[in-house]
C-alpha positions as CSV (number, residue, x, y, z in Angstrom):
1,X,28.3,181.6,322.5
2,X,30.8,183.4,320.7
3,X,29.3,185.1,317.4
4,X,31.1,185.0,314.0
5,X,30.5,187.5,311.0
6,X,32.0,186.8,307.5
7,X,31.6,189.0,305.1
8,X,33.1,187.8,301.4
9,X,35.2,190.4,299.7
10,X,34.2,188.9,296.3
11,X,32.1,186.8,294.1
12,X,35.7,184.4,294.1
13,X,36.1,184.7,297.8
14,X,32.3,183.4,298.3
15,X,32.3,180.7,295.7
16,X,36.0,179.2,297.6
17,X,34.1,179.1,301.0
18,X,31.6,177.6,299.4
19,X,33.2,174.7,297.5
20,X,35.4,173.9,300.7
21,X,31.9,173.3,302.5
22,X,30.8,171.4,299.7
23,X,32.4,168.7,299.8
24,X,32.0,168.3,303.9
25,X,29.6,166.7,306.3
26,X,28.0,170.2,307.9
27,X,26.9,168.4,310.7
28,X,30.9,168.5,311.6
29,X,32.0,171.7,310.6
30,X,33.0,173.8,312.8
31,X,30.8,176.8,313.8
32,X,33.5,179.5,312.0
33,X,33.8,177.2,308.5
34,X,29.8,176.5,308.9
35,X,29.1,180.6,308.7
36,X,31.8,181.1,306.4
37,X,30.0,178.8,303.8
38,X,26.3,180.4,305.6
39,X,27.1,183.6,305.0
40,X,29.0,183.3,301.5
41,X,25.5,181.9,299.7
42,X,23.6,184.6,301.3
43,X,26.1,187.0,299.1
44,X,25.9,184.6,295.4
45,X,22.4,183.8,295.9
46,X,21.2,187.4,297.7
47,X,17.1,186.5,296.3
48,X,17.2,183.4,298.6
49,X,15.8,183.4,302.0
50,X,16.6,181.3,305.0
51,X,12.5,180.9,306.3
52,X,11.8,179.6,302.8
53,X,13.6,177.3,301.9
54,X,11.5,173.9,301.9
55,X,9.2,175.6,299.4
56,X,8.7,174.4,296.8
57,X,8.7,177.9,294.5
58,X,11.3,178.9,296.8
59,X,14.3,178.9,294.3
60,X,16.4,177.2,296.9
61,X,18.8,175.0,294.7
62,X,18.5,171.2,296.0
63,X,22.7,171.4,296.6
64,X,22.1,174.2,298.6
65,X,19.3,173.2,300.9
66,X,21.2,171.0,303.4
67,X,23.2,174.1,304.5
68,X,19.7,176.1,305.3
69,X,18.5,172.7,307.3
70,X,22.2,172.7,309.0
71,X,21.7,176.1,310.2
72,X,18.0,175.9,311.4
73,X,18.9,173.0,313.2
74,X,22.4,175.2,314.7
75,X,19.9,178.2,315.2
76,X,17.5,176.1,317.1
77,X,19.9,174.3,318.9
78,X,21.4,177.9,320.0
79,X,24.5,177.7,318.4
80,X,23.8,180.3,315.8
81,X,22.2,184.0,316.9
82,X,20.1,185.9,314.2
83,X,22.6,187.4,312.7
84,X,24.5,184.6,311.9
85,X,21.2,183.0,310.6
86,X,20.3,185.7,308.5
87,X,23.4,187.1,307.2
88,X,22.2,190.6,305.8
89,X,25.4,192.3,305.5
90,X,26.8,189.3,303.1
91,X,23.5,189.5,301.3
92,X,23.8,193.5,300.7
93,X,27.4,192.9,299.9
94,X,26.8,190.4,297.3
95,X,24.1,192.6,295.8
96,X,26.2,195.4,295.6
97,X,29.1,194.0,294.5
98,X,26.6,193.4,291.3
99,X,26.0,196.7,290.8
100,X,28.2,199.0,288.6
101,X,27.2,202.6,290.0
102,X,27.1,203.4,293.4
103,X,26.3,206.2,296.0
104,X,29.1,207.6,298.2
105,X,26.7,206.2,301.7
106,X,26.7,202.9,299.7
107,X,30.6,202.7,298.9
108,X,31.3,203.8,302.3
109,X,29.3,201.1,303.8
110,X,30.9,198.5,301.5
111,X,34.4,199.6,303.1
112,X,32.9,198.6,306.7
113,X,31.9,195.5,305.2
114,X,35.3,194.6,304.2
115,X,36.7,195.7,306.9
116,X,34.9,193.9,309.1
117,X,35.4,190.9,307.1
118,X,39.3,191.2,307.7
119,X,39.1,191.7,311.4
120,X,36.7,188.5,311.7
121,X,38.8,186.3,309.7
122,X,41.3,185.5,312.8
123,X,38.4,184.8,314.6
């Protein structure tokens, strides 16, 4: 199973993978566009989390629930691996992208981040 890591460079470049997904049966999408979109609300909506989202007091926005039902059913199906279902480093991205002061450990890490970002996008 080849794994796929996306990791938005902004607020702008998560809120385009998502509105391409939108609009798209997930059941369909490919596992790369299907992460992209995974990973991209993990970085807008950092508070949400993927074991709670059929609660009711969850937050989970109703447009937004298919995608974690599409990737619990990919992640027990073994087509996605933990970190693909729980895309941390998109999450810690998106919160500190929020942020206006930052340490040097945190800037540094953000540069991995987008770096890592780049090299996965010809995946």
């Amino acid at each position: 199973m080849k794994r796929f890591t996306f990791v938005p460079c902004s607020p702008r470049d998560a809120a385009q993978q998502l509105r391409e997904a939108l609009h798209t049966s997930l059941a369909t999408l490919p596992k790369q566009h299907f992460v992209r979109a995974w990973s991209s609300i993990a970085y807008l909506f950092p508070g949400l989390h993927p074991d709670a989202f059929a609660d009711a007091d969850s937050g989970w926005p109703r447009v937004l629930r298919r995608f974690a039902v599409e990737a619990w059913k990919r992640a027990d199906a073994g087509e996605l691996n933990d970190d693909e279902l729980y895309p941390s480093d998109s999450q810690w991205a998106g919160l500190y992208d929020q942020m206006s002061i930052h340490t040097r450990d945190e800037m540094e890490r953000r540069v991995e981040l987008k770096e890592l970002s780049a090299a996965c996008a010809t995946c």
